[in-house]
C-alpha positions as a printed NumPy array, in Angstrom:
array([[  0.   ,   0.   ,   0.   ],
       [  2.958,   2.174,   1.024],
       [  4.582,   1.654,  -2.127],
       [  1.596,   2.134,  -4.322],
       [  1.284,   5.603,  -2.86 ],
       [  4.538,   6.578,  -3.276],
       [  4.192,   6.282,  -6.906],
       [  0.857,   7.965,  -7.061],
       [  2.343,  10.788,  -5.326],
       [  5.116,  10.918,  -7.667],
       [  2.71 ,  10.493, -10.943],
       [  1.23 ,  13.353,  -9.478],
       [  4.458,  15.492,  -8.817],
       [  5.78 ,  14.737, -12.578],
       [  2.159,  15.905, -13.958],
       [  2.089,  19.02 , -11.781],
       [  5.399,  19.523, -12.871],
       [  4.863,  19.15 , -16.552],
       [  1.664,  21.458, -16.697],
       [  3.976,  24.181, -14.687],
       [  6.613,  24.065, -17.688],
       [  3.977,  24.345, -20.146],
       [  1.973,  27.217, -18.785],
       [  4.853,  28.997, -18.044],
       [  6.244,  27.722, -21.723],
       [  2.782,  29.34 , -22.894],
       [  3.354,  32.521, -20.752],
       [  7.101,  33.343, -22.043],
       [  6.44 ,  32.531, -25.606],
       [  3.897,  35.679, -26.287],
       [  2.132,  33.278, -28.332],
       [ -1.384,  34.631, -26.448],
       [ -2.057,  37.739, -28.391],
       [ -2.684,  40.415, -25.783],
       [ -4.369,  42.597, -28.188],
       [ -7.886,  44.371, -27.622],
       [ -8.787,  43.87 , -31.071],
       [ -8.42 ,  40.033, -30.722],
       [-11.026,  38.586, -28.393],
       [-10.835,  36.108, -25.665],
       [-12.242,  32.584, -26.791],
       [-15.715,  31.711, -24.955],
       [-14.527,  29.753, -22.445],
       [-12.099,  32.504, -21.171],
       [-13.895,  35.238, -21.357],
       [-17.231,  33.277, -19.475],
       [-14.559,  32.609, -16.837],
       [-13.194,  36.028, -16.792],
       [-16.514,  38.029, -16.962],
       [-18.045,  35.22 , -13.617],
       [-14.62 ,  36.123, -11.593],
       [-15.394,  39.852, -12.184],
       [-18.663,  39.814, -11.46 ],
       [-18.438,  37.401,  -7.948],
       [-15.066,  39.817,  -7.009],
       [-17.108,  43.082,  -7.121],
       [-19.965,  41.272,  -5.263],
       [-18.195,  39.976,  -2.425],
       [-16.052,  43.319,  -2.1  ],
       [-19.189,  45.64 ,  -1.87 ],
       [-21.972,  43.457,  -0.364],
       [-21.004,  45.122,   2.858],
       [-20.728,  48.756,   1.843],
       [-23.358,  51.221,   3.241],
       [-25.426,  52.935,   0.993],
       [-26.531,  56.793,   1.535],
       [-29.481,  58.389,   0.854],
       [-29.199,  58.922,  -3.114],
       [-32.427,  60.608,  -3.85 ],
       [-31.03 ,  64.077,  -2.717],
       [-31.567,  66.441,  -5.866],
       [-28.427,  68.259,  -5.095],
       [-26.363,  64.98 ,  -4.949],
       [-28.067,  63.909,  -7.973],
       [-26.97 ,  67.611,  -9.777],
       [-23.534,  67.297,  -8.728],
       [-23.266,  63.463,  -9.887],
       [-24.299,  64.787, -13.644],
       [-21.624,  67.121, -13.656],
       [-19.542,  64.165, -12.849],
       [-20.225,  61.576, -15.283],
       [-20.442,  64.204, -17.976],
       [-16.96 ,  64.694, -17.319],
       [-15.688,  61.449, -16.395],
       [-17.794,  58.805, -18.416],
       [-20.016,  60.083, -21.486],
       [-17.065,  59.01 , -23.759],
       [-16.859,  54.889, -22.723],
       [-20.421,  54.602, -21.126],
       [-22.138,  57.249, -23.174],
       [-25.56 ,  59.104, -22.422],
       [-28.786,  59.169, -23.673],
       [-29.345,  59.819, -27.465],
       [-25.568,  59.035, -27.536],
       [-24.882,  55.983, -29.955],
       [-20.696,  55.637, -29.885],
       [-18.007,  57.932, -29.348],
       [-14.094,  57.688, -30.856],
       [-12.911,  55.848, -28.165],
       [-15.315,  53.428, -27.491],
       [-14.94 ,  51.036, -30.573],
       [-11.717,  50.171, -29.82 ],
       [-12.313,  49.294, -25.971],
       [-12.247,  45.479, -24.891],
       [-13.933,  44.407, -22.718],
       [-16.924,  46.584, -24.581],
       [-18.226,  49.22 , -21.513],
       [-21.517,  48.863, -20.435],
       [-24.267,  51.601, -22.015],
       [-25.085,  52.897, -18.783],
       [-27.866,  55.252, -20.515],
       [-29.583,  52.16 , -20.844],
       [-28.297,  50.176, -17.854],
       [-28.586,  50.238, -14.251],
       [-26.261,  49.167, -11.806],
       [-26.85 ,  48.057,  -8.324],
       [-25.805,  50.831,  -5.878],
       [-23.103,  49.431,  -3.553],
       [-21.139,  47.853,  -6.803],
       [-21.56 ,  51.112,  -8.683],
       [-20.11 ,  52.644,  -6.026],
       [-16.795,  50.199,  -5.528],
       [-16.134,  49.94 ,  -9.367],
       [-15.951,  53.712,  -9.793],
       [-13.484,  53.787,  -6.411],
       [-11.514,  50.924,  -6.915],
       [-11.974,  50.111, -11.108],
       [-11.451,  46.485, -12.845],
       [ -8.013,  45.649, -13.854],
       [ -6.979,  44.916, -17.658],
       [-10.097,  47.227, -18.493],
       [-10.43 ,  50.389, -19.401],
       [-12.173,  51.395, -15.881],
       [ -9.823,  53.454, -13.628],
       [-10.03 ,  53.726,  -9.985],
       [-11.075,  56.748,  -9.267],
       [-10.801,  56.751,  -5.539],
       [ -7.163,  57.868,  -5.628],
       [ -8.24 ,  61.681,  -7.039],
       [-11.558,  61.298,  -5.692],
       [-13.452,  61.613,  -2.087],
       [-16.583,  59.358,  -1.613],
       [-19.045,  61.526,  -1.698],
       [-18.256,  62.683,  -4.72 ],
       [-18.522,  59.101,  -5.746],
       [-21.749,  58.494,  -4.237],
       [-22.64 ,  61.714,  -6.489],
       [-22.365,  59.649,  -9.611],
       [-23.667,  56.843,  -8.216],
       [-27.349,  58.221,  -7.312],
       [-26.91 ,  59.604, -10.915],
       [-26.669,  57.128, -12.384],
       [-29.662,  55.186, -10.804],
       [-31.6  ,  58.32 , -12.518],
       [-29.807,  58.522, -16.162],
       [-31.603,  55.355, -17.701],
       [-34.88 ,  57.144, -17.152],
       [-33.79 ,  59.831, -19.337],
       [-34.684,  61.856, -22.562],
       [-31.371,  63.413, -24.338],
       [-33.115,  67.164, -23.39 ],
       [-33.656,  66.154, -19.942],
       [-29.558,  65.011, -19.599],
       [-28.731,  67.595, -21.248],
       [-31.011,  70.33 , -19.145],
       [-29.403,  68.499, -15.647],
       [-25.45 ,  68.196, -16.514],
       [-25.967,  72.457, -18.216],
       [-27.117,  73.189, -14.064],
       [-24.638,  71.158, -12.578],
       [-22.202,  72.62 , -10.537],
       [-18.747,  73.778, -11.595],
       [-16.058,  72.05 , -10.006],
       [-11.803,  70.291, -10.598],
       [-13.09 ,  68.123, -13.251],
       [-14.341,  70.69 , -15.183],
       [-12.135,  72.605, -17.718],
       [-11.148,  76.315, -18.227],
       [-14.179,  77.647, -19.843],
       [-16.567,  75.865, -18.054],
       [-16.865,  72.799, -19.807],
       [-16.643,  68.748, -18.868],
       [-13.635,  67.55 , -20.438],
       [-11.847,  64.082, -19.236],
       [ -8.882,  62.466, -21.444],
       [ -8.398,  64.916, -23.842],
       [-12.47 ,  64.909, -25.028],
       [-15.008,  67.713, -24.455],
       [-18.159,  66.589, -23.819],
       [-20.86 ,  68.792, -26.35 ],
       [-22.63 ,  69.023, -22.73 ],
       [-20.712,  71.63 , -22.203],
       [-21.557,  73.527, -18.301],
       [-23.266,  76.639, -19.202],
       [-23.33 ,  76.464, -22.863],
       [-25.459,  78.535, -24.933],
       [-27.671,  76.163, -25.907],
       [-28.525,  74.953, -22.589],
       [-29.346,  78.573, -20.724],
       [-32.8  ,  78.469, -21.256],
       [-33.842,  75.189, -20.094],
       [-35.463,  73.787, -17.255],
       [-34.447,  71.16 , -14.263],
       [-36.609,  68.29 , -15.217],
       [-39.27 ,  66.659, -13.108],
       [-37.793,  63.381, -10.88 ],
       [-40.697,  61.873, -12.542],
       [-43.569,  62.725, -14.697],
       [-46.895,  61.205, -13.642],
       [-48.437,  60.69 , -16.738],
       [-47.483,  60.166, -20.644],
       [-48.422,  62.103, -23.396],
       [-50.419,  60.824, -26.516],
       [-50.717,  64.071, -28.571],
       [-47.243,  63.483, -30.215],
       [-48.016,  59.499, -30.711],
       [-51.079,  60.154, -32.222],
       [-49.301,  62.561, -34.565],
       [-47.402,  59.272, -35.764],
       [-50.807,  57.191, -36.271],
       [-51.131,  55.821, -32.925],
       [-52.684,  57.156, -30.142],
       [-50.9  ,  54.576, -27.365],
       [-47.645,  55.153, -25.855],
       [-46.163,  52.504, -27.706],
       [-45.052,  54.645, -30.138],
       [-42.28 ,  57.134, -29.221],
       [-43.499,  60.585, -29.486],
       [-40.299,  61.525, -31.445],
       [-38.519,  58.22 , -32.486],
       [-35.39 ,  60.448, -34.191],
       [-34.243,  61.513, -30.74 ],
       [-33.878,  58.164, -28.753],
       [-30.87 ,  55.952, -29.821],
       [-32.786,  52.511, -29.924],
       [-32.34 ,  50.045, -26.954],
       [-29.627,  48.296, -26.572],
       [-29.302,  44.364, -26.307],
       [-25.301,  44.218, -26.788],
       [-24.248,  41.497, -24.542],
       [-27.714,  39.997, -24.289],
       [-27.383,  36.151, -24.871],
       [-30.73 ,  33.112, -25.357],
       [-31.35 ,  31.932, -21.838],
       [-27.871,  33.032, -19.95 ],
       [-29.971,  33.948, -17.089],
       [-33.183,  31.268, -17.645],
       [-34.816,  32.05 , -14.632],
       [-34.897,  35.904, -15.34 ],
       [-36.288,  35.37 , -19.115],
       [-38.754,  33.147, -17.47 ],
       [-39.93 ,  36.275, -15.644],
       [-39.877,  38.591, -18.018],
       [-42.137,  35.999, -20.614],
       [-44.207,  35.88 , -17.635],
       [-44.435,  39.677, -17.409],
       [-45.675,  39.389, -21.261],
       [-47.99 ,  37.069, -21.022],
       [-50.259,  38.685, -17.868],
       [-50.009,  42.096, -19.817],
       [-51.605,  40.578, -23.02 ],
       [-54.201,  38.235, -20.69 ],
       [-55.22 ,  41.566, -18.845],
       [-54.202,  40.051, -15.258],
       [-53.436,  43.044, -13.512],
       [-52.723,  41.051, -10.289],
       [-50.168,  39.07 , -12.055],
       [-48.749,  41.936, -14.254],
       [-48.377,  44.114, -10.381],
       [-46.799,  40.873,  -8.802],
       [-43.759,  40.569, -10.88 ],
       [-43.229,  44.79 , -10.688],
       [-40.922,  45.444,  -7.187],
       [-42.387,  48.219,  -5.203],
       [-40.11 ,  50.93 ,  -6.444],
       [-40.279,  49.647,  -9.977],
       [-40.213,  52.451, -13.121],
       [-41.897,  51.878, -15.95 ],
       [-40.202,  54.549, -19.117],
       [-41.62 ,  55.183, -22.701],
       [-41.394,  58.088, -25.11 ],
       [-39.441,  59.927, -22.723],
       [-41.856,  59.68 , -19.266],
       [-40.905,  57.555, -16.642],
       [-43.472,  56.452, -13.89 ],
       [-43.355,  54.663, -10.492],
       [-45.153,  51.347, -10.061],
       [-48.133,  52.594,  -8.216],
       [-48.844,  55.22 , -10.715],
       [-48.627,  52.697, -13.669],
       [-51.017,  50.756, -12.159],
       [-53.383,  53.288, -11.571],
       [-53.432,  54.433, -15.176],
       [-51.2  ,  53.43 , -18.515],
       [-51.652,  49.801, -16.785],
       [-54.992,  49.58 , -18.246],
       [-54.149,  51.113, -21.207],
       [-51.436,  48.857, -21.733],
       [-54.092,  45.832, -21.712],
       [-56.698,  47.528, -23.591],
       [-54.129,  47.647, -26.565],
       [-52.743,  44.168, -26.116],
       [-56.198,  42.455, -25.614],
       [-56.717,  42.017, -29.523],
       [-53.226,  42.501, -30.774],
       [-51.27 ,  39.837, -32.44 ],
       [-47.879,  39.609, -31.111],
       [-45.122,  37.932, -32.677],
       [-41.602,  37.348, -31.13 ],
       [-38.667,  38.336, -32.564],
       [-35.961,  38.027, -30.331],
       [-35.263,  37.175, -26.068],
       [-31.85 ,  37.478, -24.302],
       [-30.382,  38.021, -20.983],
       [-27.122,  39.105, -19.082],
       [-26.165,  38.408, -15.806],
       [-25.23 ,  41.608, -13.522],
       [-24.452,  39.656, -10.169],
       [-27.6  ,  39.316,  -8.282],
       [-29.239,  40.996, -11.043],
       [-29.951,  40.54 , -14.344],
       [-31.37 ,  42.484, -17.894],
       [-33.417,  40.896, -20.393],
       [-33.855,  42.385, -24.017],
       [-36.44 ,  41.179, -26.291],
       [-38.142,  42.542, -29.654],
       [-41.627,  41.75 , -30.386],
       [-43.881,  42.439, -33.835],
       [-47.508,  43.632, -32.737],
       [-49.939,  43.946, -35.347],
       [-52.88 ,  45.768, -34.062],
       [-56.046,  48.209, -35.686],
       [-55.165,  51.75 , -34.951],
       [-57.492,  54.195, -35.93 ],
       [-58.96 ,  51.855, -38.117],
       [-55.724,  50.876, -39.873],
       [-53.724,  47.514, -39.369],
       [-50.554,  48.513, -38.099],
       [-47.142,  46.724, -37.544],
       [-45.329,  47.839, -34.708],
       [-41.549,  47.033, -33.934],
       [-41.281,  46.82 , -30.212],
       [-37.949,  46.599, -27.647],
       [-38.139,  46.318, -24.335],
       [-35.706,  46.45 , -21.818],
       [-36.057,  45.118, -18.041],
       [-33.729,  45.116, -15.112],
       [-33.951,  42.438, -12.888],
       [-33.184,  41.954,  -9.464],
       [-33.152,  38.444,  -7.365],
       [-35.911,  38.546,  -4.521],
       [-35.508,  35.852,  -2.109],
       [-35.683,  32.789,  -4.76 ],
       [-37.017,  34.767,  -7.274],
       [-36.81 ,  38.058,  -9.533],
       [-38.43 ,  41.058,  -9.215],
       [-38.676,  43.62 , -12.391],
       [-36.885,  47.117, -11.11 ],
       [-37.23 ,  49.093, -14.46 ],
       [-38.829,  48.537, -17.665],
       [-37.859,  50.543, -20.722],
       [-40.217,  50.326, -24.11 ],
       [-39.768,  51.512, -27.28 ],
       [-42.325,  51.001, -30.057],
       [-42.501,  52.389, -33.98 ],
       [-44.286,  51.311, -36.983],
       [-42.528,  48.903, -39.041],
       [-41.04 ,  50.11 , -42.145],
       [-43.505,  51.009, -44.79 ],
       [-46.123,  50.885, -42.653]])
């Protein structure tokens, strides 16, 4: 038995030892190509992106969150990531920028994204290595942080004039250049602090109560499932969204579907967490006011409409998740059968053994030709 052991153990040495010479054989020869413009296979970048995600996640589970719905914190945190951010994360209306193309791993959108609070607030102190994410804690104090962090739980709810109208009354400070601009790495940000263009406008309401069907009807269609002014939104996007990476969350979200176009309001409210926001054509509401109004809208113009999916993905986010989907809905409006190209984009967030949906964006237009 003794013996038998021994040579196990040194089978075991002599493989060790052999894998050790090849990875570092592997290492020394530069034969990995390092470059950004050469992508990770699959395999490494799936176990890349899940050691990212579970690192920030254990780091920040802990951390403390502040009040973020202070307006003034809010103001200042605009100022901030018009500075700091527009050019990898962009901003609403904002499609690409120079420097984003050529960035690996791809930043997320965070117009269209939201991140969970206490990770927000660690990645923007501490950054990701090998990315293109600095740490800003070393030139920055926290609250300035937590500025850009209750920011950015407000920026996917946002029109390009509303962004706009907040970073042009933000308030000056370091990160802003000479004349009285955002600038960060050597690019200006067009939402230039004080600029012309920008005196005359207005601090937009948190959120807007109702939606407005004059400017949809102008397009054919008097629901809200058709933008009011399609040109001005970039369209959702589902960059990075994969078929069933997060199952359980796409399960949700079909749910979510289904109860809308069945007219079960108890169903439709169940899957909605208590501070969810529901955005399209530029108004965002809170869950109790949906439900009180464009709720029943929604399912009046679902009841008879014939809905045909198009596409359904997910990404995982740590304990949270988005799922993009696009949908054809052929319905009579105003008399006329119409084709409707829809997108919608939820956020996600694991409630006990389940998801709740904490945002919902839409965005509907006629199909082309129509």
């Amino acid at each position: 038995m003794k013996q038998h052991i021994k040579h196990h153990s040194i089978t075991v040495v002599v493989v060790l030892g052999v894998l050790a010479i090849g990875a570092g054989a592997f290492v020394y020869s530069g034969i990995y190509n390092i470059g950004a413009d050469d992508h990770h296979t699959k395999p490494v970048f799936a176990v890349l992106q899940t050691l990212r995600e579970n690192s920030i996640h254990a780091r920040s589970k802990d951390i403390v969150v502040p009040d973020l719905n202070d307006p003034q914190l809010i103001l200042k945190g605009a100022g901030q990531y018009a500075a700091m951010c527009t050019q990898c994360h962009l901003k609403p209306g904002m499609k690409d920028s120079e420097i984003r193309p050529g960035l690996y791993p791809q930043p997320p959108n965070l117009s269209q994204v939201r991140v969970e609070p206490k990770e927000a607030f660690w990645i923007i102190k501490h950054g990701i290595k090998m990315s293109a994410m600095p740490a800003w804690g070393g030139s920055h104090d926290d609250p300035t942080m937590w500025s850009m962090v209750a920011f950015l739980q407000k920026l996917p709810d946002m029109t390009p004039a509303q962004y706009k109208d907040m970073v042009a009354k933000a308030p000056a400070d370091h990160d802003m250049d000479d004349e009285g601009g955002h600038s960060h790495g050597g690019f200006a940000d067009e939402d230039a602090h004080g600029a012309a263009d920008m005196q005359d406008m207005q601090m937009p309401a948190k959120l807007e109560s109702g939606h407005s069907h004059d400017a949809a009807a102008a397009e054919g269609h008097d629901h809200e499932h058709v933008e009011a002014a399609p040109p001005v939104e970039a369209p959702l996007s589902m960059e990075g969204m994969k078929a069933k990476a997060v199952p359980a969350a796409e399960a949700v979200a079909q749910a979510f579907h289904t109860a809308l176009q069945h007219g079960d309001r108890a169903a439709v409210l169940a899957l909605l967490a208590p501070n969810a926001s529901i955005s399209e054509g530029g108004h965002t509401q809170l869950r109790d006011d949906y439900a009180n109004g464009h709720l029943g809208e929604d399912i009046a113009f679902l009841k008879d409409a014939k809905i045909t999916p198009v596409s359904l993905g997910s990404m995982p986010m740590g304990d949270a998740a988005m799922v993009g989907s696009e949908s054809d809905i052929q319905a009579t409006v105003k008399g006329k059968l119409t084709t409707l190209r829809s997108r919608e984009l939820l956020n996600l967030k694991k409630d006990g053994k389940g998801w709740k949906i904490v945002s919902i964006q839409w965005q509907s237009a006629p199909v082309s030709g129509e």
